[in-house]
BAZARO-544272 format. One record per residue (C-alpha): residue number from 1; chain; z, y, x. Coordinates in steps of 0.05 Angstrom, whole numbers. Example, Ala and Ser with C-alpha at 12.3 -4.5 7.8 and 13.67 -1.06 7.14 Angstrom:
BEGIN
{node 1,A,{156,-90,246}};
{node 2,A,{143,-21,273}};
//
This chain:
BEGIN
{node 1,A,{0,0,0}};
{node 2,A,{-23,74,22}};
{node 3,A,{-3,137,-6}};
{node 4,A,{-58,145,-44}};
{node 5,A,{-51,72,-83}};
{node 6,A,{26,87,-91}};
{node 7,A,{1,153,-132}};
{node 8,A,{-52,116,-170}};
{node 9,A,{-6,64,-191}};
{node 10,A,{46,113,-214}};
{node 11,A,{-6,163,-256}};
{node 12,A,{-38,85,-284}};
{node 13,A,{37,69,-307}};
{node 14,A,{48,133,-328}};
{node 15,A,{-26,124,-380}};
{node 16,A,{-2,63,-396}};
{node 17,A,{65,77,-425}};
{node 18,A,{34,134,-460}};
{node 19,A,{-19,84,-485}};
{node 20,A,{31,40,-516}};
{node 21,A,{100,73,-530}};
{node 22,A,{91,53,-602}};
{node 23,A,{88,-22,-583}};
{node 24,A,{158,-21,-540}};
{node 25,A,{182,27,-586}};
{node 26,A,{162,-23,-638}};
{node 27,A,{196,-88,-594}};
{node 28,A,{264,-38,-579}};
{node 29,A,{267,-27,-646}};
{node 30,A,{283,-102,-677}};
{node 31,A,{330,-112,-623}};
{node 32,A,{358,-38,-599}};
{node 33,A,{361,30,-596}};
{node 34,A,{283,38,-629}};
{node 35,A,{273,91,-565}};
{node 36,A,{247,55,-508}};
{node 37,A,{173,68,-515}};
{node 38,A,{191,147,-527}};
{node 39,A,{246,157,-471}};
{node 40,A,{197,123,-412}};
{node 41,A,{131,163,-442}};
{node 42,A,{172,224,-436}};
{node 43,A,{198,205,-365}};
{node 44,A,{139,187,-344}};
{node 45,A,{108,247,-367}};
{node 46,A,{161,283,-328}};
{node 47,A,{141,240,-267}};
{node 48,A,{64,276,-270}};
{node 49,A,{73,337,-256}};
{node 50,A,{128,324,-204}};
{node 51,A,{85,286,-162}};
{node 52,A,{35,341,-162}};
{node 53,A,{76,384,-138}};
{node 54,A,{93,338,-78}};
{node 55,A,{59,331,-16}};
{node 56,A,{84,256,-1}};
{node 57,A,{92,241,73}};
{node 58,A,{105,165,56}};
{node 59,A,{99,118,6}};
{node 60,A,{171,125,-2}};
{node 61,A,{170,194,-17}};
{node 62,A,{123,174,-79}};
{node 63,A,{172,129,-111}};
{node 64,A,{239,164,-92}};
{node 65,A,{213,223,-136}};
{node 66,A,{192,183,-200}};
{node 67,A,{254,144,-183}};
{node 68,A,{293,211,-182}};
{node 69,A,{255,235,-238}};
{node 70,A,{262,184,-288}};
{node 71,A,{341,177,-274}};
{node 72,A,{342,260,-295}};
{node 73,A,{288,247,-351}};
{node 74,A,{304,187,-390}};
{node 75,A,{354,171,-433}};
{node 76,A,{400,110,-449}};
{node 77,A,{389,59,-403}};
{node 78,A,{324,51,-384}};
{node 79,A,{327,117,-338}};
{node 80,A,{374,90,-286}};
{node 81,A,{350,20,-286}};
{node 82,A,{274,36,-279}};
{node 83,A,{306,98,-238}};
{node 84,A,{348,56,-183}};
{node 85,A,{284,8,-176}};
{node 86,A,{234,54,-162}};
{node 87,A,{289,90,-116}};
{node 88,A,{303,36,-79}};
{node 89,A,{235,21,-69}};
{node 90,A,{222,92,-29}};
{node 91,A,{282,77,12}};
{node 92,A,{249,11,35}};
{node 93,A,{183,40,51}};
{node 94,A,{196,101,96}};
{node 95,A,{122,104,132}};
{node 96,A,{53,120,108}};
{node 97,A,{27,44,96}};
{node 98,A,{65,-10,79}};
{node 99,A,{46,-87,88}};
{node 100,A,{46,-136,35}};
{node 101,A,{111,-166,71}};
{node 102,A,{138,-90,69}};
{node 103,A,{125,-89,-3}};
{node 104,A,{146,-153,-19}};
{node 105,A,{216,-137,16}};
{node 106,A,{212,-71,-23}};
{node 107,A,{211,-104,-99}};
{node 108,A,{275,-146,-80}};
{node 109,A,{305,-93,-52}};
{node 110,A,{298,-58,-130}};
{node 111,A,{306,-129,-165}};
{node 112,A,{381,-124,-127}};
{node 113,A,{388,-51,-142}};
{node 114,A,{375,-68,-222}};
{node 115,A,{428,-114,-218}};
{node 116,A,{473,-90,-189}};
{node 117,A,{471,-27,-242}};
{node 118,A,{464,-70,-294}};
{node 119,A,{509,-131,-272}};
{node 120,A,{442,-175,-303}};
{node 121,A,{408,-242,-281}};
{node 122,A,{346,-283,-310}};
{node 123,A,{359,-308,-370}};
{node 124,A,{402,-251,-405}};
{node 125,A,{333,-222,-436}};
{node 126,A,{325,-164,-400}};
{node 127,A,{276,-135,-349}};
{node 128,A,{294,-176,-297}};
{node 129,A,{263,-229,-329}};
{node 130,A,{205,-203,-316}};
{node 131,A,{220,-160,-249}};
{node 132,A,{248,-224,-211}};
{node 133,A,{186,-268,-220}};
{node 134,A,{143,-215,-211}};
{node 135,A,{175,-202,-141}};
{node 136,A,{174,-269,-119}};
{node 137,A,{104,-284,-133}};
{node 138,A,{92,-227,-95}};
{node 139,A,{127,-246,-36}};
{node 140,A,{88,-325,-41}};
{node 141,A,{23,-275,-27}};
{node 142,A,{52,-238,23}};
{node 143,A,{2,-260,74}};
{node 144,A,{-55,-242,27}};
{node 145,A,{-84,-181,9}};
{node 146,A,{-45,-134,-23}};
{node 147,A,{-94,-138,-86}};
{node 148,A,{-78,-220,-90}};
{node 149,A,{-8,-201,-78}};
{node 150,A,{-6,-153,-139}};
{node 151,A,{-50,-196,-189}};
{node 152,A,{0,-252,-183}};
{node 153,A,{60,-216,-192}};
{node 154,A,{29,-182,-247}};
{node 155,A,{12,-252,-285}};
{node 156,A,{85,-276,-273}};
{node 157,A,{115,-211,-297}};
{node 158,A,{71,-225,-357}};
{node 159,A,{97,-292,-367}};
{node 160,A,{168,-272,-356}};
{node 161,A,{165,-221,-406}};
{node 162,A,{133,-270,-457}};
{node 163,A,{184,-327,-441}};
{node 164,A,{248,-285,-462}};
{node 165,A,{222,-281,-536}};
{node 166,A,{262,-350,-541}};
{node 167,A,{328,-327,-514}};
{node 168,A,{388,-299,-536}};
{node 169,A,{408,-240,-508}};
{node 170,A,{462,-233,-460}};
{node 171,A,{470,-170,-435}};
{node 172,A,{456,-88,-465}};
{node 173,A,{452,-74,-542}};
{node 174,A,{410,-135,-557}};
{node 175,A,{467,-177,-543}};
{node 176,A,{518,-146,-597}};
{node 177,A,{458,-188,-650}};
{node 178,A,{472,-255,-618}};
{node 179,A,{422,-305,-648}};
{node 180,A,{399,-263,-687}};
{node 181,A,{365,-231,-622}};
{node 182,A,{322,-294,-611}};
{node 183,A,{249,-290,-623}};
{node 184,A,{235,-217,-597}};
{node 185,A,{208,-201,-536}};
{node 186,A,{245,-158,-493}};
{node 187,A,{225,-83,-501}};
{node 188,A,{253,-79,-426}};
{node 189,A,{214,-140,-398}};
{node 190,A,{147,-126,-431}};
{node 191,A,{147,-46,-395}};
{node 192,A,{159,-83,-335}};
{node 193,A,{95,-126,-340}};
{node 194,A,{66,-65,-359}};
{node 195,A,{87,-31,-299}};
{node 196,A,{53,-94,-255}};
{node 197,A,{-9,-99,-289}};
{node 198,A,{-24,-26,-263}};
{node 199,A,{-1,-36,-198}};
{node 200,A,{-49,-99,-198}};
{node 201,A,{-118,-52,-227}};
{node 202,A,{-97,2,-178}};
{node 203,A,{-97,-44,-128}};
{node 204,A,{-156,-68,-150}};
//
């Protein structure tokens, strides 16, 4: 990753969530606050504008400031979560270009930072069910090219964020429903295979 991709993907995500607020506002809504697709649009909206005004020395410096953004932008949880990852991120990748191994380090360096905000692990329907695959498959294709790298971990953030539609939540708002959270996807899951499948066509 270069500068330049770690823009594109950002301005991609930031289309994207636009694109489809009404969707995860739509998923938040049967199992929590109904505001998820709303509160990242208007971060990432935020995000825009901040970035223009920034002239990025790293690829760090890219994600530390939609990190720092988001955290100042967005509401309820979401903000810190998808704050501290993207934060963490920037702190991991200090120089111009980062490798596919640099990157790779960089998503569990976020995947640790999520959890350790929100005290969450696979299986409690959140977006780590979708983050955590997503960064290993990464790191499996850390000797190819970055693109091969991305594509995969965007096809097992996919599949992560389809596979907690079965479970229970465990953990944030969704959990005070018990069962009765089983059979929606998570809102929080689904933006993060979002976020992945525009990393993988900026990469492209």
């Amino acid at each position: 990753m270069d500068i330049p991709l770690a823009l594109a993907w950002i301005r991609a995500t930031a289309a994207a969530v636009e694109r489809e607020q009404a969707r995860l506002t739509e998923l938040d809504s049967a199992i929590g606050d109904g505001d998820h697709g709303s509160n990242l649009a208007r971060g990432f909206a935020a995000v825009l504008p901040a970035l223009d005004a920034l002239a990025p020395a790293s690829v760090g410096a890219v994600l530390t400031k939609t990190g720092t953004t988001l955290i100042s932008r967005v509401g309820g949880a979401s903000g810190p979560l998808y704050g501290s990852a993207f934060r963490a991120m920037g702190k991991a990748l200090p120089g111009e270009h980062a490798t596919p191994a640099e990157f790779a380090a960089a998503l569990t360096e976020a995947l640790e930072a999520v959890r350790g905000l929100g005290g969450a692990t696979e299986g409690d329907k959140t977006l780590i069910d979708a983050w955590s695959p997503a960064a290993t498959a990464f790191a499996a294709h850390q000797a190819d090219p970055f693109a091969t790298a991305a594509k995969a971990a965007a096809e097992a953030a996919a599949h992560g964020a389809e596979a907690t539609t079965p479970l229970q939540a465990r953990k944030g708002r969704a959990s005070y429903l018990g069962p009765r959270s089983i059979g929606h996807q998570d809102p929080g899951a689904t933006s993060t295979a979002l976020l992945f499948r525009c990393l993988a066509e900026a990469a492209t």
